[in-house]
N, C-alpha and C positions, 0 to 999 in steps of 0.2 A: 472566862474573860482573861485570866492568866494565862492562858495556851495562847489567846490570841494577842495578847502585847509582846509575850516569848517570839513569836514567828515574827510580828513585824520586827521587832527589834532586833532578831536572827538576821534579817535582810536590809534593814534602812540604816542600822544605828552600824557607824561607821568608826567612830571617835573613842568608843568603850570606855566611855569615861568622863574622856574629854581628860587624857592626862596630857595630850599633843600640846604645842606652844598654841595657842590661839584658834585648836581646829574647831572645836564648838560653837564660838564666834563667827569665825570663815564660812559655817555652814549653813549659819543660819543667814549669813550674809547673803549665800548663794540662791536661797530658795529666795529672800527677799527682790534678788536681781532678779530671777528668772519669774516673778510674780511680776515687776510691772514690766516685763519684754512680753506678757501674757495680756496685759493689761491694754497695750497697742493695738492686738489682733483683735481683741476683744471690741475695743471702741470703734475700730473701721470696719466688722463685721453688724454690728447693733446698729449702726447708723441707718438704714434705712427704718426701724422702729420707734426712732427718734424726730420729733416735730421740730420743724426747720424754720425759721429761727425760736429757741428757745433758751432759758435757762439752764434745762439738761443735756440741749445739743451742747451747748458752751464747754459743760462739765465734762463732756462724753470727751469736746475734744483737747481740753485741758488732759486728760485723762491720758489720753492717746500722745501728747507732746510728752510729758512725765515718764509716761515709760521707757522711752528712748533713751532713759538718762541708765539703766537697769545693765546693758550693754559694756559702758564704760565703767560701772560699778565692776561687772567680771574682768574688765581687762586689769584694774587697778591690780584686782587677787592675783591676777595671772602673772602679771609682772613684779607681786613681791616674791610668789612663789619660782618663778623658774631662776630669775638672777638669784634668789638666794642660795639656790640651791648648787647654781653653778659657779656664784663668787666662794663659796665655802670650801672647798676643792676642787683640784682636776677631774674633768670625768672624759673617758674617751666620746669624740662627736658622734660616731653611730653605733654606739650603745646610749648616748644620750637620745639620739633621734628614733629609735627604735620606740626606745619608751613614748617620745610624743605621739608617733606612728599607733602605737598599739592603743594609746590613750584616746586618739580621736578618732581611727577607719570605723573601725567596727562595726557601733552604734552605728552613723554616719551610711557605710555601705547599704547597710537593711533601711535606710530611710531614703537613700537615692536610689533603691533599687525600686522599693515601694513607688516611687514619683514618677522614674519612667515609666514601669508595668500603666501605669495611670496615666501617663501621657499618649501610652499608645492605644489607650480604654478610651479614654478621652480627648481627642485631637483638637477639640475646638477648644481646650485650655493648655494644650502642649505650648511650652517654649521652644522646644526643641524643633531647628531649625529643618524646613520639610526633606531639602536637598542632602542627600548621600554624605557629602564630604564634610557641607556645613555642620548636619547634624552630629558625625563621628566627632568632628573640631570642639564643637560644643560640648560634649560630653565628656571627653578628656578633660576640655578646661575644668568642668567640673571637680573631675576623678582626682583634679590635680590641685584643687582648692584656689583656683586664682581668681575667680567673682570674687571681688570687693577693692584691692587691692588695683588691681585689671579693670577698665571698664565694660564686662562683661554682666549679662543678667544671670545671677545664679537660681537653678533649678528647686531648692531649696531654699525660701526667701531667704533666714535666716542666716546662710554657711555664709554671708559674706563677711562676718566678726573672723572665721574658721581663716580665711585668708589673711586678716592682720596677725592672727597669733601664729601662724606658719610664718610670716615675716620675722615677730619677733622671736621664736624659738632658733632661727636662722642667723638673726642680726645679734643675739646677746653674748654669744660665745665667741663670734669672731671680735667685737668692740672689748670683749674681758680679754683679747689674747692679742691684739695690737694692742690697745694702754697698758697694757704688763700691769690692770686695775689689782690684780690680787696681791702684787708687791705697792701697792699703795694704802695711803691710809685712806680713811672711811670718810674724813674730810676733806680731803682730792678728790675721790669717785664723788662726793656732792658737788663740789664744784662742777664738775668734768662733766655731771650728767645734766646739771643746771644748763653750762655754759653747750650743751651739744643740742640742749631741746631749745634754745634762743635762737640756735642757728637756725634747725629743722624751721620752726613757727615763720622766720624771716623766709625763709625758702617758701612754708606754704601759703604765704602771703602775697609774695610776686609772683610765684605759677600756679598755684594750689597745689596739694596731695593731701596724703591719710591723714590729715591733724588730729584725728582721734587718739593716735598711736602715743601720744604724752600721755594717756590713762595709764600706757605702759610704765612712760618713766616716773609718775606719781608713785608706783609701786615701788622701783627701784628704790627711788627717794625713800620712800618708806620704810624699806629694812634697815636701810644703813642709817637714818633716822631713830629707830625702835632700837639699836644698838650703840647709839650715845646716851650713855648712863644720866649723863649731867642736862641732857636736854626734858626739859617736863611736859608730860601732855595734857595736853586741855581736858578736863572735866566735860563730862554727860553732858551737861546744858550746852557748851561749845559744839561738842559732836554733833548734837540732834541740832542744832541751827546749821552745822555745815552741811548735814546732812539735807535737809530745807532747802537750801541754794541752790545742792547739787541738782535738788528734783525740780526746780522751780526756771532753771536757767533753761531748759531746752524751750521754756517760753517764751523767748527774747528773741527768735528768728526771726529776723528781720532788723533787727534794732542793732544789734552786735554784728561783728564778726566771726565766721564758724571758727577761727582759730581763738581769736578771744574766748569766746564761750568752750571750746573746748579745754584752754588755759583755768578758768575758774569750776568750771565742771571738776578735773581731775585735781584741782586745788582743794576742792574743797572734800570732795570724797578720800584724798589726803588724811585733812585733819579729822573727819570722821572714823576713819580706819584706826589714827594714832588712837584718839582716845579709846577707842573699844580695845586697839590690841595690849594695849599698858597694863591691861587691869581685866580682867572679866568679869571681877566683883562690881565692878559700876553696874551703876544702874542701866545704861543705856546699852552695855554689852550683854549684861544680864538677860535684856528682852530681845538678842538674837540667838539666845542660847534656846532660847522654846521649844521645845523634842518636835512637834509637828512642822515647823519652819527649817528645822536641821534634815531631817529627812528630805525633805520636798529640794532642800542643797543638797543633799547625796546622791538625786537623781536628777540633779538640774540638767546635765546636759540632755540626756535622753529626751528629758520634757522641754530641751530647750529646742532641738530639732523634730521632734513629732507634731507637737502641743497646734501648729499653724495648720498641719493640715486636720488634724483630728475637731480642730474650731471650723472648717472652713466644714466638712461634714456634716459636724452637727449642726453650723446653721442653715444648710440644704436641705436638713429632712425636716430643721423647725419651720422653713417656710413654707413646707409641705402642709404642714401641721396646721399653721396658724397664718390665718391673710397676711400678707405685709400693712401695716398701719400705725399711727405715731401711740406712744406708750406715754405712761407717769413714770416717775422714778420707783416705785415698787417694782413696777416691772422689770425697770432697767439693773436693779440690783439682783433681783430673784435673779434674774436670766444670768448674771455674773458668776452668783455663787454655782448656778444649775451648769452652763458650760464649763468653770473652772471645774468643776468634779467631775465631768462627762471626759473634758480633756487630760485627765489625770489617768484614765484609763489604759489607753493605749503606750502611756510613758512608764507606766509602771511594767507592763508587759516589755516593752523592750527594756527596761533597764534591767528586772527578775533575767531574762533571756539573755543578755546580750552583754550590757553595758557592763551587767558589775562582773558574770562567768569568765570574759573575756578581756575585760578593761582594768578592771582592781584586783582582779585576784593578783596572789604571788609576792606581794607587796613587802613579805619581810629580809629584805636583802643585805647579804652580808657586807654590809659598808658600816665603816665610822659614822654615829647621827652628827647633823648639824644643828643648831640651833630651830631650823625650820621644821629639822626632819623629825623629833623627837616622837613621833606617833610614827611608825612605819607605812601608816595609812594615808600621808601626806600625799603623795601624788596622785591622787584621786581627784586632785583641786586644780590639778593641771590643766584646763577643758582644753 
């Protein structure tokens, strides 16, 4: 049993320690995120074993709104980690973009490469457009990450998050080097980042766009936040309520505004983050620290991009298996935990392979640490 906690821990445990500023936290936060973006596929694959109208359809698709929320929980980490790391010194732009390059293709390539071979297995579920030119257009856009952003359908349901964070890995360095932000102080950039997302929200409001993309500056907000001494953070009980709202508001379509709801969304997953990152002895930080929940964050991206087709599988051969017909909720949970683990398979495979030999090695580099950086394993959080 000691050989076998040694190997996983060889390969999942990331943080050694957990001496980094907050990575313990961050990582369990990750698997948390990438469990209910798991939780979406899940309830719109089940749905046919579910009795219509019912109780549990109800729940199935509560379930399925909830996850959604999983998404902007990553961007929030994403946006404390990359501005911190690029308001904290100069780094040249392509050696900055290299690192993003090498953090995301990789993985990524072996799962759009997997999609086509299967698009051309499979024709009557291909996206990909039948005619010569369209189809090359479309694949590029792909190659190029601009589904989500672009109103194009991405091949990978999930890369189209993959297109907001290539905007902002793009948009943070040039915004730190027009406001000369790094000769300012920490309560200007708040200002500056408030008073620039009021604009953005007023803009997607009379034409629409990305309004998700404030999960970004909620993080922003957040380091420079986490770096005033004199400001206090809210206690556990605060957390786990903001934490509540955050998961509870994607249930309000229709009611709100997608910019509002995206304003209180990344508001609230805000003060959730403050209190966890203040302190890891809270209790509420404490329960993302979970060794199984951290891991399952050190392979989240892997599992973030595989995990849909690897469910869309396993529910082809379950319907092979087993008639299509409406279930109780025993059912509906076995079958959760039984896919969560079936899908866990194929993630672990490419992350052993792929994600961590090619994505996280290397990681101890001869730079001054910042505050962010204090684990040299920190970029691993960059998805």
């Amino acid at each position: 049993m000691n050989k076998i906690s040694q190997w996983l821990e060889e390969r999942f445990e990331l943080s050694r320690g957990g001496s980094g500023h907050n990575l313990r936290v961050m990582e369990g936060m990750r698997g948390f995120a990438v469990f209910l973006v798991f939780l979406v596929h899940y309830a719109f694959l089940v749905n046919p074993w579910v009795a219509q109208p019912s109780t549990l359809h109800q729940f199935s698709d509560t379930l399925y709104k909830i996850g959604n929320a999983g998404v902007d929980l990553f961007f929030v980490l994403s946006g404390y980690l990359i501005y911190g790391s690029l308001i904290a010194r100069p780094q040249k732009f392509t050696r900055y973009m290299r690192r993003r390059i090498k953090r995301i293709y990789p993985a990524f390539l072996v799962v759009f490469a997997v999609y086509v071979f299967l698009s051309f297995l499979f024709p009557s579920e291909s996206k990909i457009p039948h005619d010569l030119a369209g189809g090359a257009a479309y694949l590029i856009a792909n190659l190029l990450l601009l589904p989500g952003i672009f109103p194009i359908e991405p091949i990978i349901t999930v890369a189209w998050s993959l297109s907001y964070e290539i905007l902002y890995y793009l948009l943070v360095p040039l915004i730190i080097i027009i406001a000369s932000l790094r000769l300012r102080s920490s309560l200007w950039r708040i200002v500056f980042f408030s008073a620039l997302t009021l604009a953005f929200l007023a803009l997607c409001t009379v034409y629409g766009g990305p309004v998700r993309l404030v999960a970004f500056v909620a993080g922003i907000l957040l380091y420079e936040v986490l770096n005033q001494q004199h400001i206090r953070a809210p206690g556990s009980g605060i957390g786990l309520l903001a934490l509540v709202v955050a998961l509870l508001m994607p249930l309000s379509t229709g009611i709100i505004s997608d910019a509002l709801k995206a304003v209180i969304i990344s508001t609230a997953f805000f003060i959730f983050c403050f209190s966890c990152f203040s302190s890891e002895r809270k209790w509420l930080a404490q329960g993302f620290c979970f060794t199984p929940l951290r891991w399952l964050g050190n392979m989240s991206y892997s599992y973030y991009l595989i995990h849909g087709l690897a469910l869309k599988f396993f529910f082809l051969v379950f319907s092979k298996a087993l008639h299509v017909s409406a279930h109780g909720a025993l059912f509906f949970f076995a079958l959760l935990a039984v896919s969560f683990a079936m899908s866990l398979i194929p993630a672990i495979i490419l992350y052993l392979i792929v994600e961590r030999p090619l994505s996280l090695a290397s990681k101890h580099l001869a730079e001054p640490s910042t505050p962010v950086e204090e684990n040299p394993l920190y970029t691993q959080y960059q998805a």
